[in-house]
C-alpha positions as CSV (number, residue, x, y, z in Angstrom):
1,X,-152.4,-30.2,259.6
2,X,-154.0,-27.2,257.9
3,X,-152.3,-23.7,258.2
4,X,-153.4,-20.2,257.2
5,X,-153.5,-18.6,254.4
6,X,-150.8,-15.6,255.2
7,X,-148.6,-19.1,256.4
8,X,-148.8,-20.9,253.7
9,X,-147.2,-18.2,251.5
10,X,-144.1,-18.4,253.3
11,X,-141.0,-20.1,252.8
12,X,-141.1,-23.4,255.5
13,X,-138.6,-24.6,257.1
14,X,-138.5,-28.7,258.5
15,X,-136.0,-29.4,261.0
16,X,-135.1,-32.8,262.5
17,X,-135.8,-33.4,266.6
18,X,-134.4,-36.4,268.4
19,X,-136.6,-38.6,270.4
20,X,-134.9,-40.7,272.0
21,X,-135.8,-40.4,275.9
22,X,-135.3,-36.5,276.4
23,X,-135.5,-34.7,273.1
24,X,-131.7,-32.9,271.3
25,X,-131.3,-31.5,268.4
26,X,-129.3,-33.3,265.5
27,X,-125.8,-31.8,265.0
28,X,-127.9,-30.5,261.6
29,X,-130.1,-29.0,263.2
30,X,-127.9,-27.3,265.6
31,X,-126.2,-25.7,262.6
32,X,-129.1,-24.6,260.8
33,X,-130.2,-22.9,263.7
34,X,-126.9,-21.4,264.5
35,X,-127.1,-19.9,260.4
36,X,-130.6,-18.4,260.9
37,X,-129.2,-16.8,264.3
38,X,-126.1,-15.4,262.7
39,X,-128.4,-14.1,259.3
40,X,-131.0,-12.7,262.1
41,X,-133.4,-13.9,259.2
42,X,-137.7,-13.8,259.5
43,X,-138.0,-15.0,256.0
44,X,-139.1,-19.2,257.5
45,X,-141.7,-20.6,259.2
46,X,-140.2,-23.2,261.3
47,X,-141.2,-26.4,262.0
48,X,-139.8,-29.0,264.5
49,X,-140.2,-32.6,263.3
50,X,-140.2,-35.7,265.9
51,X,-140.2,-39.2,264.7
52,X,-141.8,-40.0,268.1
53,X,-145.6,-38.9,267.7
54,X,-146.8,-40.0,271.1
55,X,-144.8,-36.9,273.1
56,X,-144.9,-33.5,271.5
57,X,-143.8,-31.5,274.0
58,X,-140.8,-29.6,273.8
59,X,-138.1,-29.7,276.8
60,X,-137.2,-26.3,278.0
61,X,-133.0,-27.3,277.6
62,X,-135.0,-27.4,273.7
63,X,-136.2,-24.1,273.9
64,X,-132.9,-22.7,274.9
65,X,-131.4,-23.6,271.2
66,X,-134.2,-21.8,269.2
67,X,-133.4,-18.3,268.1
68,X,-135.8,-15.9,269.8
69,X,-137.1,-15.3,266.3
70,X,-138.1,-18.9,266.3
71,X,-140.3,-19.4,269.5
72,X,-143.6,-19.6,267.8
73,X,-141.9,-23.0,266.0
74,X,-144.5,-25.7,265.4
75,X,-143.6,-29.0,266.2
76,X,-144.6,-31.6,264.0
77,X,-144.6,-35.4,263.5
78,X,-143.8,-36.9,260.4
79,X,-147.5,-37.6,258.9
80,X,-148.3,-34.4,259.0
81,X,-145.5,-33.0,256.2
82,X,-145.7,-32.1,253.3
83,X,-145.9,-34.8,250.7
84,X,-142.6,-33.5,249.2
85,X,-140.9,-32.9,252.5
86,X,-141.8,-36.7,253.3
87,X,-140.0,-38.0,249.9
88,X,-136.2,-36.7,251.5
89,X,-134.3,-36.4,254.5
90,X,-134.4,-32.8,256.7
91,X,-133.2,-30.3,256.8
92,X,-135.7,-29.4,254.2
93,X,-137.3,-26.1,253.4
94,X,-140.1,-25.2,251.0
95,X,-140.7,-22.7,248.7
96,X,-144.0,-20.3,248.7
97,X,-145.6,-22.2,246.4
98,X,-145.2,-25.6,247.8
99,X,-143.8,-27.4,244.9
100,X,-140.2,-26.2,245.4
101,X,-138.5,-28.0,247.9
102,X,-134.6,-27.9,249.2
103,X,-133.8,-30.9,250.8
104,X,-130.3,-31.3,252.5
105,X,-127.7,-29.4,254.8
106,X,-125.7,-27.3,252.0
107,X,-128.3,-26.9,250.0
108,X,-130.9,-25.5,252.7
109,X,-127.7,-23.2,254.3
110,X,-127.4,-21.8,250.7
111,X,-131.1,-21.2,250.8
112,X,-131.0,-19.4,253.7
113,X,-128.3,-16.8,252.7
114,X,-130.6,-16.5,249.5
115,X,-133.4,-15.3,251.0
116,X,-131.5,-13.3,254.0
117,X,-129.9,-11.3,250.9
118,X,-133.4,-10.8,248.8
119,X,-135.1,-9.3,252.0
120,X,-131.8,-7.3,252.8
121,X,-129.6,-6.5,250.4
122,X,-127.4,-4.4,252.5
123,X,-125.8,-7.6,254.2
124,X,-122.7,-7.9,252.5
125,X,-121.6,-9.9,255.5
126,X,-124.2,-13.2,254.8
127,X,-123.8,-12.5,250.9
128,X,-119.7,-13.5,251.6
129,X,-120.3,-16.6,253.2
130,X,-120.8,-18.2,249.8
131,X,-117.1,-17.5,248.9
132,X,-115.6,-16.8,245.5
133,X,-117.9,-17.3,242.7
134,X,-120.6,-18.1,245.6
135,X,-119.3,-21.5,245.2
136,X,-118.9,-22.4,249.1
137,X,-120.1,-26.0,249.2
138,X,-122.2,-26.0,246.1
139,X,-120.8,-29.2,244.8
140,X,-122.7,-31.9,245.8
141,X,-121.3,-34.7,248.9
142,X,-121.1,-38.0,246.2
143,X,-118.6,-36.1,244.2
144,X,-116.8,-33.6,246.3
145,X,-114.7,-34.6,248.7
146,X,-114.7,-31.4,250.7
147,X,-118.0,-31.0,251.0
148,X,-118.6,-34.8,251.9
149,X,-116.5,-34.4,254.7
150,X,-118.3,-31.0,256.4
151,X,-121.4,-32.1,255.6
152,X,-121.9,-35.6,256.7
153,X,-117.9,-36.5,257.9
154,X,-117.8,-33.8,260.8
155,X,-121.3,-33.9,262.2
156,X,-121.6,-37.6,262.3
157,X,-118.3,-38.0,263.9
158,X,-119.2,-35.7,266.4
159,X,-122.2,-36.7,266.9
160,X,-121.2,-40.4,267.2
161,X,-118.5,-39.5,270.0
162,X,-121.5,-37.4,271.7
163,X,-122.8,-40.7,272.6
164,X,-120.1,-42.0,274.3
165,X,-117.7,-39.4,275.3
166,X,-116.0,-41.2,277.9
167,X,-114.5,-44.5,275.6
168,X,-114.1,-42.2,272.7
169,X,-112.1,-39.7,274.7
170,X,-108.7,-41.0,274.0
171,X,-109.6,-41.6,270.0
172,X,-109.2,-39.0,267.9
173,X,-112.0,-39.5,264.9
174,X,-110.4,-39.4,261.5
175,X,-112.7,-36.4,260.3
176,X,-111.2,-34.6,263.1
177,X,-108.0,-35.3,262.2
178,X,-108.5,-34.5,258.1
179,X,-109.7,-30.9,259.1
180,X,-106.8,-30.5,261.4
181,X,-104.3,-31.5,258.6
182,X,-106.6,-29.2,256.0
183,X,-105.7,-26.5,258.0
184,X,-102.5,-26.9,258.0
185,X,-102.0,-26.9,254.0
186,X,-101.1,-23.9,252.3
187,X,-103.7,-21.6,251.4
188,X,-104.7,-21.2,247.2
189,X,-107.0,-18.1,247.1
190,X,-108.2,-15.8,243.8
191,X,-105.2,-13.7,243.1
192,X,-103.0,-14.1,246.3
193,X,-100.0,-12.9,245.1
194,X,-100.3,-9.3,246.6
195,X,-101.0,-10.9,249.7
196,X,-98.0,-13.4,249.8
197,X,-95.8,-10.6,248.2
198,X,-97.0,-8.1,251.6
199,X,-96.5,-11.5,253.7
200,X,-92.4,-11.6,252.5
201,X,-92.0,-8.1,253.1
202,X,-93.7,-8.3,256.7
203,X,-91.0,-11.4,257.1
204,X,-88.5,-9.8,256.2
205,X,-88.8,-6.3,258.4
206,X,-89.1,-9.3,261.1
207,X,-85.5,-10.4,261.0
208,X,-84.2,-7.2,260.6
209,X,-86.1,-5.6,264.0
210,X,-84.8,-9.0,265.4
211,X,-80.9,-8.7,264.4
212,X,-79.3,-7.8,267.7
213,X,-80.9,-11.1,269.6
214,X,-82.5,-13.1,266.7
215,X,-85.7,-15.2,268.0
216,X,-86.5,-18.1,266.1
217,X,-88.8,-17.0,263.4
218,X,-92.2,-18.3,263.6
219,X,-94.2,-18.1,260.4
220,X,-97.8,-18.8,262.4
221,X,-96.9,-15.1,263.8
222,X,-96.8,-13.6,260.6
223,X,-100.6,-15.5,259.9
224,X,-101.7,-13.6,263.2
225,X,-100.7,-10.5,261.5
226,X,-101.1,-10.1,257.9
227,X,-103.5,-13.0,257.2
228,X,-105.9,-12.2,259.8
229,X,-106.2,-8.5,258.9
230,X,-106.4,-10.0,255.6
231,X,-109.6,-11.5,256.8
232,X,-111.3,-9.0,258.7
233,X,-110.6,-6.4,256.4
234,X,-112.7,-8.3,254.3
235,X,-115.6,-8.9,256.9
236,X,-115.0,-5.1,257.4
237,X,-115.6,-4.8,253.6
238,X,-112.1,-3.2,253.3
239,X,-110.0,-3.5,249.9
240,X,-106.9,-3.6,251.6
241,X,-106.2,-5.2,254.7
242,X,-105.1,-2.9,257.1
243,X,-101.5,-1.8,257.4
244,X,-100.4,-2.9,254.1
245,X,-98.3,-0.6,252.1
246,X,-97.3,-1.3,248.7
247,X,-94.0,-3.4,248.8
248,X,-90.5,-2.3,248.3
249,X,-89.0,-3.1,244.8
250,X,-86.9,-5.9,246.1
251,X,-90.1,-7.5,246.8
252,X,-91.7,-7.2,243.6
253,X,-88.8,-8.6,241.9
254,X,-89.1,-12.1,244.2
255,X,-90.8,-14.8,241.8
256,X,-94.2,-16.1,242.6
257,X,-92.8,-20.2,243.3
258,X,-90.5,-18.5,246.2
259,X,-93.1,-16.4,248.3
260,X,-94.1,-17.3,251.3
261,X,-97.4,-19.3,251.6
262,X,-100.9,-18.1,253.1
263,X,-101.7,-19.8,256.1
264,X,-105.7,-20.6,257.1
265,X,-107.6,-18.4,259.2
266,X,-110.8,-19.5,258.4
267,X,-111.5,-23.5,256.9
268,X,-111.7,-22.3,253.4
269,X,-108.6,-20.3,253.4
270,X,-108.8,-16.6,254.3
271,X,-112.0,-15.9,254.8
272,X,-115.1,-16.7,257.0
273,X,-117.7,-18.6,254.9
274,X,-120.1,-21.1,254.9
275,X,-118.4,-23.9,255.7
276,X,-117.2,-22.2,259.4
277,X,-120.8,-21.2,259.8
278,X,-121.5,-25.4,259.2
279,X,-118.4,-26.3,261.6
280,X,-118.7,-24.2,264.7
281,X,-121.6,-25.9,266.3
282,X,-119.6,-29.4,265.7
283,X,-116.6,-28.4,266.7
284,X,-117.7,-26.5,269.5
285,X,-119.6,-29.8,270.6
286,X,-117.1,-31.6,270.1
287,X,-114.0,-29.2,272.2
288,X,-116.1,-29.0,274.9
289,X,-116.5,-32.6,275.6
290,X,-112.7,-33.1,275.2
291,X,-112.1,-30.7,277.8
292,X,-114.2,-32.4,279.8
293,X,-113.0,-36.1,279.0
294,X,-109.4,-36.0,277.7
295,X,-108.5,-32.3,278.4
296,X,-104.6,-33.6,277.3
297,X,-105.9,-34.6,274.1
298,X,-106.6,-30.9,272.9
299,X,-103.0,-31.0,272.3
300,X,-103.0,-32.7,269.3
301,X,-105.5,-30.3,267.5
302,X,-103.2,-27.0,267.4
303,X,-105.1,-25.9,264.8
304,X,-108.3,-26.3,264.8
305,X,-108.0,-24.5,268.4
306,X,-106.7,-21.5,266.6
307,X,-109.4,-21.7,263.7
308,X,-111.9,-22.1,267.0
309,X,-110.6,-18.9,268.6
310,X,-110.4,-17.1,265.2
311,X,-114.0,-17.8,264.5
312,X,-115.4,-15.9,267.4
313,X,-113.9,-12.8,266.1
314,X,-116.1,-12.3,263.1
315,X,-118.6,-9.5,264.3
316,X,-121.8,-11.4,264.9
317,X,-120.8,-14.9,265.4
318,X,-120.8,-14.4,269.4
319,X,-124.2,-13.1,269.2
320,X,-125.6,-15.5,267.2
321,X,-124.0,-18.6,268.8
322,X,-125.6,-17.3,272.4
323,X,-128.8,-16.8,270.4
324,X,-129.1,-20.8,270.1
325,X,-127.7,-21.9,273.1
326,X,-124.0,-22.1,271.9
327,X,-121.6,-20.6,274.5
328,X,-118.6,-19.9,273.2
329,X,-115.4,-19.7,274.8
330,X,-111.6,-20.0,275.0
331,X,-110.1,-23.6,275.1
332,X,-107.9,-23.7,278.3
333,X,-105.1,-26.7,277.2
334,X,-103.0,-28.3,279.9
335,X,-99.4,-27.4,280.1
336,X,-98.8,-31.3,280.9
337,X,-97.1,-32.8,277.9
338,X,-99.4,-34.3,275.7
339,X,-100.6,-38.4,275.9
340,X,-100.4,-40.6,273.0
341,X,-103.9,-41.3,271.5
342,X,-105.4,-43.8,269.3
343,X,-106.1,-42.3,265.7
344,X,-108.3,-44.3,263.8
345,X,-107.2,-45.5,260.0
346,X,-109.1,-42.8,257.2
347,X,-111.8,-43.8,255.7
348,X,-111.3,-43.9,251.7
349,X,-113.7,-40.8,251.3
350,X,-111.7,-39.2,254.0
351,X,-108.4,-39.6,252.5
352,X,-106.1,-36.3,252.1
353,X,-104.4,-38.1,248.9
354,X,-105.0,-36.9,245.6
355,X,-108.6,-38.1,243.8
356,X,-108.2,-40.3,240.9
357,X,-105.0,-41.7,242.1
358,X,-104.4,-45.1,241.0
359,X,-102.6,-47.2,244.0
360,X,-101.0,-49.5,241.7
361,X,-100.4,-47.8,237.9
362,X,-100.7,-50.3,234.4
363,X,-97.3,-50.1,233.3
364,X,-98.5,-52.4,230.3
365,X,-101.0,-49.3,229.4
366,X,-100.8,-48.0,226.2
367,X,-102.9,-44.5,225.0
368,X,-105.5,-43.5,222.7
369,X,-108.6,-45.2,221.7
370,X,-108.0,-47.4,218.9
371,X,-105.3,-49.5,221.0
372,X,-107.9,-49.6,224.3
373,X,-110.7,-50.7,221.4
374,X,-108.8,-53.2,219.9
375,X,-107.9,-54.7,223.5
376,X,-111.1,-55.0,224.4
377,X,-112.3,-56.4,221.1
378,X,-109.5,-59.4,221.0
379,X,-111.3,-59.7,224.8
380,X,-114.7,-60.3,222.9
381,X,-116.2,-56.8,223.9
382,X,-118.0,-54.6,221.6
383,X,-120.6,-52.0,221.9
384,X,-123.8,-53.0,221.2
385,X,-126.8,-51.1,220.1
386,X,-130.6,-52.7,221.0
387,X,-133.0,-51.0,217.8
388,X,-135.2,-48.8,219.8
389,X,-138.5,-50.5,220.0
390,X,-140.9,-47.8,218.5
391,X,-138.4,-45.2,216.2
392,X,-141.7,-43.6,214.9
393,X,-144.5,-44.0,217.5
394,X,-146.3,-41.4,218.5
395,X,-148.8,-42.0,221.5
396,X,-152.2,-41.2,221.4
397,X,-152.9,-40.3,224.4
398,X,-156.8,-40.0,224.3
399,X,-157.2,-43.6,223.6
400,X,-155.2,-44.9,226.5
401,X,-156.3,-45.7,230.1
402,X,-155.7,-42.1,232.1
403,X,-153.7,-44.4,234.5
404,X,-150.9,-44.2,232.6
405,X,-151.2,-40.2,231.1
406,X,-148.5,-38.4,232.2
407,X,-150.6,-35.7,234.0
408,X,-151.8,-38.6,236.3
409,X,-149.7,-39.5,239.3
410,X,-146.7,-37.6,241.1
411,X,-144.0,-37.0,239.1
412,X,-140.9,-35.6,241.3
413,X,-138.2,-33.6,239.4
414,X,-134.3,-33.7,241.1
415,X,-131.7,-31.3,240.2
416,X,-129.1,-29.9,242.0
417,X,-129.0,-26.8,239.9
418,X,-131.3,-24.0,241.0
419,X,-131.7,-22.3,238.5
420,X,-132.8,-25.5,236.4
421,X,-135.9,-26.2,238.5
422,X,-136.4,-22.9,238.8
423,X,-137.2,-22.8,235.0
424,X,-138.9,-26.3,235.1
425,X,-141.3,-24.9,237.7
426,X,-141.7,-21.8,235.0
427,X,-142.7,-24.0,232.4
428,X,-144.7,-26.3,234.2
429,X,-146.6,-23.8,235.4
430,X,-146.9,-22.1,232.0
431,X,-148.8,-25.7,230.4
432,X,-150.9,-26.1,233.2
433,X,-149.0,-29.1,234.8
434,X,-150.1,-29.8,238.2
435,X,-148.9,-33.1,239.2
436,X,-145.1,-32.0,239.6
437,X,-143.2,-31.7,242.4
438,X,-139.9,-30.0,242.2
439,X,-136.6,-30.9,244.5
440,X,-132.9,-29.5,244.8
441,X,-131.0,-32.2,246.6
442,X,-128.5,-34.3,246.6
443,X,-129.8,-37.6,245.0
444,X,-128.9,-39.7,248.4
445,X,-131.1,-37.0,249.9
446,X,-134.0,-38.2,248.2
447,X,-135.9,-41.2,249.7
448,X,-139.2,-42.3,248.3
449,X,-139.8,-45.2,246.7
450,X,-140.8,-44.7,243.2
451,X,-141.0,-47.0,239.9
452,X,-139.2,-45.1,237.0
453,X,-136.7,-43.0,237.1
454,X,-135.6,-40.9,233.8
455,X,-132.3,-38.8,233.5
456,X,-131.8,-36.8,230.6
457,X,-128.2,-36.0,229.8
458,X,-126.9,-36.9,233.5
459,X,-123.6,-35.7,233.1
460,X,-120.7,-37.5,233.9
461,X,-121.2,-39.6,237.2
462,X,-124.5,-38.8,237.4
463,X,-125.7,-41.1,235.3
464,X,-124.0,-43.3,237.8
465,X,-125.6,-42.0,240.5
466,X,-129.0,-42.3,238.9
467,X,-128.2,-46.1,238.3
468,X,-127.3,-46.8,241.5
469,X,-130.9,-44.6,242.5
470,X,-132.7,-46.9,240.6
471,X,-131.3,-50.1,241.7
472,X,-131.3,-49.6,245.2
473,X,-135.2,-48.4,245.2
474,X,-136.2,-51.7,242.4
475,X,-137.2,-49.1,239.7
476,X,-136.9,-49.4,235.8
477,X,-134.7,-46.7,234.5
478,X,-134.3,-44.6,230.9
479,X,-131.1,-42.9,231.5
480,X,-129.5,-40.2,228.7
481,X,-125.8,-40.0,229.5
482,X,-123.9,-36.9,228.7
483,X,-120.6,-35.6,229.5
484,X,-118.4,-38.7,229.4
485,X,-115.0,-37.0,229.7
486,X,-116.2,-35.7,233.5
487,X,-116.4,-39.6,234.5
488,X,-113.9,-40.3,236.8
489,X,-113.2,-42.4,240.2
490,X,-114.7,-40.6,243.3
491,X,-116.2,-40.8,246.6
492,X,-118.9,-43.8,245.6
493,X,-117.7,-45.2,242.3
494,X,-114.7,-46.6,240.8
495,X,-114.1,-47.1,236.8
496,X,-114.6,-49.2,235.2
497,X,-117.4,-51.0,237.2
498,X,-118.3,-54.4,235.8
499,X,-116.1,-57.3,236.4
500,X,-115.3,-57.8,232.4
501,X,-114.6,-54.8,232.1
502,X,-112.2,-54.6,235.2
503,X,-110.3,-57.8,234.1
504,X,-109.5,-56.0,230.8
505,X,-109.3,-52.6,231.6
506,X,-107.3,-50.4,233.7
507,X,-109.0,-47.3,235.7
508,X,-106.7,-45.3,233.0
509,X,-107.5,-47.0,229.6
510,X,-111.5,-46.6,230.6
511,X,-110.4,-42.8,231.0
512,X,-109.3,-42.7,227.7
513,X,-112.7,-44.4,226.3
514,X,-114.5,-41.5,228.6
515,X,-112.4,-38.3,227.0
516,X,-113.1,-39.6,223.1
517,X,-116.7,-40.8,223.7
518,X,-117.5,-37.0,223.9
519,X,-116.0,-36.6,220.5
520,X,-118.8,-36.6,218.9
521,X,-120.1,-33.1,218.0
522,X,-121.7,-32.6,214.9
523,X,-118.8,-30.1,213.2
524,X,-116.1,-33.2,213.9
525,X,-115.0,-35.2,210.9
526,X,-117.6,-38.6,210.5
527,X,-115.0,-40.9,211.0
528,X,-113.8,-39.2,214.2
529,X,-117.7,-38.8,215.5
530,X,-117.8,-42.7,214.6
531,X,-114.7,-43.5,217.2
532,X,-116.4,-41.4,219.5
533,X,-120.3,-42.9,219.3
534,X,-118.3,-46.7,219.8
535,X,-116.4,-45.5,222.9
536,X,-120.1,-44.1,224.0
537,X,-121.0,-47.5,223.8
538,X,-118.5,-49.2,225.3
539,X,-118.5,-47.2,228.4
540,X,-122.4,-47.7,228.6
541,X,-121.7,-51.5,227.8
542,X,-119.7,-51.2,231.2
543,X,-122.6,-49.7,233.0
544,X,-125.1,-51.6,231.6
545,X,-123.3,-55.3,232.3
546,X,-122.7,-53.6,235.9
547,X,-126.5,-53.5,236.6
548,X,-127.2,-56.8,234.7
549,X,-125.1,-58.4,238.4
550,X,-128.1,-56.7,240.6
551,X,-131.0,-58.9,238.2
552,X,-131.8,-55.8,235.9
553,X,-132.4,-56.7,231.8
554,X,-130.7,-53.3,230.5
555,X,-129.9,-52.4,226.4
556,X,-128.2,-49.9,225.6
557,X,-130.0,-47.9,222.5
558,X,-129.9,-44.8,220.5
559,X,-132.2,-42.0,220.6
560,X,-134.6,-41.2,217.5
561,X,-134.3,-39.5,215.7
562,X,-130.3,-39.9,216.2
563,X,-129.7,-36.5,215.1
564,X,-131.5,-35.0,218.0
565,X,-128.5,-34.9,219.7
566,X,-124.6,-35.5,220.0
567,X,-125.0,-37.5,223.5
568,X,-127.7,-40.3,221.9
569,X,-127.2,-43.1,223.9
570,X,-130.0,-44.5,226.2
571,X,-129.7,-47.0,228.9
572,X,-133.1,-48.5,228.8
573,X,-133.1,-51.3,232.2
574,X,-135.9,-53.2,233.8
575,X,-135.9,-54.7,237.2
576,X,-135.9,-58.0,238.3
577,X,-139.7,-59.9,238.5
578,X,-141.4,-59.8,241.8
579,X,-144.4,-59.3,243.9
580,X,-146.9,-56.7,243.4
581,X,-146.1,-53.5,245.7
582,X,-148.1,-52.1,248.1
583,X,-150.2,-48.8,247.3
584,X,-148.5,-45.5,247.9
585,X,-145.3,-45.5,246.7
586,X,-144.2,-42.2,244.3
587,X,-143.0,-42.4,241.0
588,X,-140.4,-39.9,240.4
């Protein structure tokens, strides 16, 4: 499909349709929508992207969830995208030049509020939903948590209860229930202490009004004072939220472990952000079916009712939500006593306990590196370097086929960061390069097949997640570790990861290799910088043996020249024989 000229320099935007029988939009979808509604932003085209190519009409229930701004929408079928738009999963938007593309739901949503902000500066309101630092949902869903949950947990839970409302009624998913207990945790904002400081004072002019017939003292009404003019003194673009007056001596003197807590207004604390902008068109969804269904079931969600009701009082959120078909309204919850439902057991990457936590801790673990070396050396393991197979070729390029020149071909560049394929893009463009495609996802997000892939100091678990890339698409791999002291257990990995390694090792002593394989900077003693490149070795011996149990033939090697850089260690793995692939796959 060809579009014009004045279209094709604007920012695109892909969004996923359902097919099945009578076309609905994907609870990602939904929110996207809902954030272009709320930003009142012109800066997309958008297009709507059916897998079913046979009907391309659009129902008119459809056209009720598009933001008037949106009614000229283009629906499309999946042949018809974008080469780099066909490589990941939507949402995806791309850039003006049509070799930047954002592929996934946080990263898109952060896009968004991007471009709102560069066409209108003035909207303080959009620029807040990133949060403190403008780090709202910024790390990615394999490492995070957080993230993971209100990105994927939420709308697939919803999503899957959608289905069958009815039988799922009386069982309460366990995403629902983590964001219920998150919001009831005590709040940890930047600099809080004024706010918990006004919070004890308010608490305190409470019992004293209250001394002739004292009521019992509810904290949750201090929260509907205090806190939430906390919170839309900031929407208001206020300094001080309204009412407070600096506290009483007394006050000042109370130390900072004995103040009150903050309670949540919004999910992130205090504040409205992103991540209510990505959870109201769930949780709406998902409230109105239980009223429905299982009306006595709303009892057991106290709090996310309150966080529901809180939400439509940021200016603009009404608006929006009726602006995609999202009527928002109060909950009515029966007064009949509540019924005992069914909660289902938390998934591990769904788990409120601590990350990293050990289940059962070595109590035969003893620290530093030399002891964890020697244990695994009187286990027979040692780091072993392959010789790199051509220290000082240079390739002449002019005398080999042009099949393999690296201007031939798609090459597909993935980085989270960005502002680092912003700069890539830069200097590609400055030598000429034409052949490059650039994407900021999430590596799940990304799902072409292609026949190398190469990571350059992936730090930490990245290089994990490049691996595990690799091996699940078949593809050779030259991977550059870096960082080893951020490697640590999360959503999709576990350390250490081979089974030799795992019958010698516990999760702790592999921490310890991890922290002193980044000693190696060039200013550190040689003998200290030696410790350090072994335990390199030994944790990319881990990795390596790992992959070796999926077919792969992987050495690990060092870079040349070997001063080139501290982090020098290359994981160099081939696949497993087999039959020629078809034609059309991507190399990335």
């Amino acid at each position: 499909m060809k579009h014009s000229v004045a279209e094709q320099q604007r920012s695109c935007l892909y969004l996923e349709v359902c097919s099945h029988e009578e076309p609905h939009l994907p609870m990602h979808t939904s929110i996207v929508l809902f954030l272009l509604s709320y930003c009142e932003t012109k800066s997309f085209k958008v297009f709507l992207v059916r897998s079913d190519s046979r009907n391309k009409s659009c129902s008119e229930s459809l056209k009720a969830q598009f933001p008037g701004s949106l009614s000229g929408s283009e629906l499309l079928t999946p042949e018809h995208l974008p080469r780099l738009v066909r490589s990941c999963r939507l949402p995806a938007s791309v850039d003006e030049s049509g070799r930047l593309c954002r592929a996934g739901l946080a990263v898109v949503l952060r896009n968004i509020i991007t471009r709102t902000i560069e066409a209108d500066p003035c909207r303080n309101d959009v620029q807040a939903l990133l949060g403190f630092k403008k780090t709202c949902l910024k790390a990615c869903a394999e490492v995070s948590k957080w993230t993971r949950l209100c990105e994927l947990g939420i709308p697939s839970a919803v999503e899957e209860h959608l289905l069958n409302p009815t039988n799922q009624a009386q069982q309460l998913p366990p995403a629902i229930l983590t964001l219920e207990q998150r919001l009831a945790e005590p709040v940890k904002v930047h600099n809080d202490d004024k706010i918990r400081r006004q919070k004890l004072q308010e608490q305190r002019r409470m019992e004293e009004n209250s001394q002739e017939k004292p009521p019992e003292l509810d904290s949750s009404q201090v929260s509907e004072g205090l806190e939430l003019r906390a919170a839309l003194a900031k929407l208001a673009v206020d300094s001080v939220p309204a009412g407070a007056t600096r506290e009483n001596s007394e006050i000042r003197k109370v130390k900072t472990t004995d103040l009150p807590e903050l309670e949540h207004v919004f999910a992130e604390g205090l504040y409205f952000t992103l991540t209510d902008v990505v959870l109201l068109p769930c949780i709406h969804h998902y409230l109105c079916s239980i009223q429905a269904h299982a009306a006595d079931t709303l009892h057991h969600l106290p709090r996310l009712l309150r966080w529901y009701s809180r939400v439509q009082e940021v200016p603009g959120v009404l608006r929006g939500a009726k602006d995609c078909g999202l009527l928002l309204s109060q909950v009515q919850v029966p007064s009949s006593s509540p019924p005992r439902v069914s909660q289902q057991k938390h998934p591990d990457d769904l788990q409120p306990a601590e990350e990293n936590q050990e289940a059962t801790p070595d109590c035969h673990f003893v620290g530093g590196p030399r002891p964890t070396m020697t244990k695994l050396k009187e286990n027979g393991i040692e780091a072993v370097f392959s010789p790199h197979p051509r220290p000082a070729w240079t390739l002449p390029w002019e005398s080999l086929p042009a099949a393999i020149n690296p201007t031939e071909g798609i090459i597909i560049l993935i980085e989270n960061k960005e502002e680092s394929l912003v700069r890539a893009q830069r200097r590609s463009t400055e030598l000429g390069l034409k052949n490059i495609g650039f994407l900021q996802a999430n590596l799940d997000y990304f799902t072409a097949s292609f026949q190398i892939g190469v990571a350059l100091h992936a730090c930490g678990i990245a290089t994990d997640m490049v691996l595990e890339h690799c091996i699940q698409a078949g593809a050779a791999f030259v991977i550059s570790p870096c960082c080893y002291g951020f490697i640590q257990n999360a959503v999709k990995f576990t350390f250490p990861k081979s089974k030799r390694f795992q019958e010698t090792l516990s999760s702790k002593e592999h921490m310890i290799l991890c922290r002193f394989a980044d000693q190696t900077a060039v200013q550190l003693p040689a003998e200290r910088r030696l410790i350090g490149k072994h335990c390199m070795g030994l944790v990319d011996l881990d990795r390596a043996w790992a992959a070796e149990t999926h077919g792969y033939s992987v050495q690990v090697m060092t870079m040349e020249p070997e001063s080139c850089s501290p982090k020098n260690n290359m994981l160099v793995g081939s696949p497993p024989q087999r039959t020629a692939e078809p034609a059309g796959h991507m190399d990335a």
